[in-house]
C-alpha distance (Angstrom), angle and dihedral (degrees) to the residues before:
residue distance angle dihedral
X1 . . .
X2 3.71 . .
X3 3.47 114.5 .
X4 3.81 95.5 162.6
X5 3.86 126.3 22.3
X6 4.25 124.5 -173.1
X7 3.61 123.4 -153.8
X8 3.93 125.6 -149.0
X9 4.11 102.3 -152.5
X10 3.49 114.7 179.1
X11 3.98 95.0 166.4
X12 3.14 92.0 -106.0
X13 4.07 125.3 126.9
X14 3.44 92.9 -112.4
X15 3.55 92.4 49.9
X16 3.61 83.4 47.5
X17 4.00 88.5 47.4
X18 4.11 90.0 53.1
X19 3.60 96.1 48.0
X20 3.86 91.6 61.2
X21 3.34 84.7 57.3
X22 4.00 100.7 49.6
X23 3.88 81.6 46.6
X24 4.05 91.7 60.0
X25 4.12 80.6 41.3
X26 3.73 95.6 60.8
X27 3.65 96.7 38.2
X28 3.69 91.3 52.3
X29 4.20 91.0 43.3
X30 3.80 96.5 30.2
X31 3.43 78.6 -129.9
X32 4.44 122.0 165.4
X33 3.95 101.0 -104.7
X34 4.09 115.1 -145.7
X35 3.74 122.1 -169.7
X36 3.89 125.4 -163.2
X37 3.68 137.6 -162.4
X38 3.86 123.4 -173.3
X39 3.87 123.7 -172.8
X40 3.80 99.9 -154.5
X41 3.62 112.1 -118.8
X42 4.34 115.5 -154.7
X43 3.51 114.7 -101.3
X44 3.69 96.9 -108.3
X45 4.17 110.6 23.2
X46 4.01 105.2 -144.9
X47 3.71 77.0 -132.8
X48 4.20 152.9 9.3
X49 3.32 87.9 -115.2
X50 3.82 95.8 62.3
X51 3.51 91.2 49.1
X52 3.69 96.6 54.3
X53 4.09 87.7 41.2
X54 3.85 90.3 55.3
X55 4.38 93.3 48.5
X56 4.06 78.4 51.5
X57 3.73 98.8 51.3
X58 3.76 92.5 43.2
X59 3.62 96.0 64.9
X60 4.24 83.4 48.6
X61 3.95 94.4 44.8
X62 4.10 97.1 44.8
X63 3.85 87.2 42.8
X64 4.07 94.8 108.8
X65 4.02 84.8 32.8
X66 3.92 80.4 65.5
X67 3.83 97.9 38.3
X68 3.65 94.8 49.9
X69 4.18 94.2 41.4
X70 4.04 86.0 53.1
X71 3.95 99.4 49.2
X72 3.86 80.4 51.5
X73 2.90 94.6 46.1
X74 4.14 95.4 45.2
X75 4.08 89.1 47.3
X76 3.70 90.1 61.0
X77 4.27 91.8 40.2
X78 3.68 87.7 -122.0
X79 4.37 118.2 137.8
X80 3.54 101.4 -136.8
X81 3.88 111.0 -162.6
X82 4.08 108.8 -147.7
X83 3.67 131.3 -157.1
X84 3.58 129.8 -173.6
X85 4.39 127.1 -175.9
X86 3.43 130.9 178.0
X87 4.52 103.3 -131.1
X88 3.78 143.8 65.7
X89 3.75 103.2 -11.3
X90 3.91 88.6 -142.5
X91 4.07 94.1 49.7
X92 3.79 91.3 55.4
X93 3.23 103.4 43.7
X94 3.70 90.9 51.7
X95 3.70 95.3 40.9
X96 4.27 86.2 56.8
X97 3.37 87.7 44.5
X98 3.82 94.9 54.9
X99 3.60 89.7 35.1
X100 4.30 109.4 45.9
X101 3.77 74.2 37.0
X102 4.19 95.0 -126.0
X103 3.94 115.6 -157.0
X104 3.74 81.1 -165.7
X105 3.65 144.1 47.5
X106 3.40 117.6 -166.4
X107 4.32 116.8 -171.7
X108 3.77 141.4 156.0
X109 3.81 115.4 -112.9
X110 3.96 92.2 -128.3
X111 3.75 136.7 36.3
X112 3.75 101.4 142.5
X113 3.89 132.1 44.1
X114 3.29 119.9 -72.8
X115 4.09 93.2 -118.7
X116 3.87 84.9 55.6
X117 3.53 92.3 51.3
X118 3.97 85.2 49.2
X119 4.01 87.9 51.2
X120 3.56 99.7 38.2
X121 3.64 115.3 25.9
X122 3.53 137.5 -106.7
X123 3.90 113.7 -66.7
X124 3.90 84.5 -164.1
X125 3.65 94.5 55.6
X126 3.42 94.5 50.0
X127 3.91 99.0 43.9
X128 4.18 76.5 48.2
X129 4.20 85.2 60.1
X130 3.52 98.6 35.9
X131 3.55 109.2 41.3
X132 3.73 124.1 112.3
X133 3.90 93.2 -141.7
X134 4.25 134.2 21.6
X135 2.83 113.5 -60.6
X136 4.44 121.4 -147.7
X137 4.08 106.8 -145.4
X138 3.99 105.0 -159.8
X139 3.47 118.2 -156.7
């Protein structure tokens, strides 16, 4: 049913939480599991330099995101294929979505506070909105 399933990781627990699930997902669908990372980049970067310096640091800050997602991944014999972008968390993970194209997407129904989620919104419920595909919210 699932030929293709996309992961939202965030590092968080919950993200962590979700992508056990997605795991038990593609194993059960033999389905091609994609992970992605996105190091949120402000609106409006003061400058192009800060925007390329924040694509640089997410590759360093979702390093052990990576390393722990593959041993997962490897203790379960599953190839997990990763992706991580510097930008609006929201706009990438739609854009991969559109683009890989993902039958699935899989994400964890917290990775900020709750007063931040009060503030700002719910990332989930927009990815829920926006998404090309259904889209599995793990609590």
């Amino acid at each position: 049913m699932f030929t293709k399933i996309l992961h939202a990781n965030d590092g968080s627990e919950h993200a962590f939480h979700a992508l056990g699930l997605a795991f038990a997902l593609a194993e059960q669908n033999r389905s091609e599991l994609h992970m992605v990372c996105v190091e949120e980049v402000p609106y409006l970067p003061e400058f192009v330099l800060d925007a390329e310096e924040s694509a640089l640091l997410a590759t360093e800050r979702f390093k052990s995101v990576l390393e722990r997602s593959r041993t997962m991944a490897e203790e379960r014999g599953l190839e997990l294929r990763t992706h991580v972008f510097a930008g609006h968390p929201v706009q990438k993970i739609i854009d991969l979505a559109e683009t890989i194209p993902a039958d699935l997407l899989v994400i964890g129904a917290r990775g900020h506070s709750a007063l931040y989620e009060r503030m700002v919104g719910s990332r989930a419920d927009r990815l829920m909105q926006l998404a090309p595909c259904p889209v599995l919210v793990v609590k």
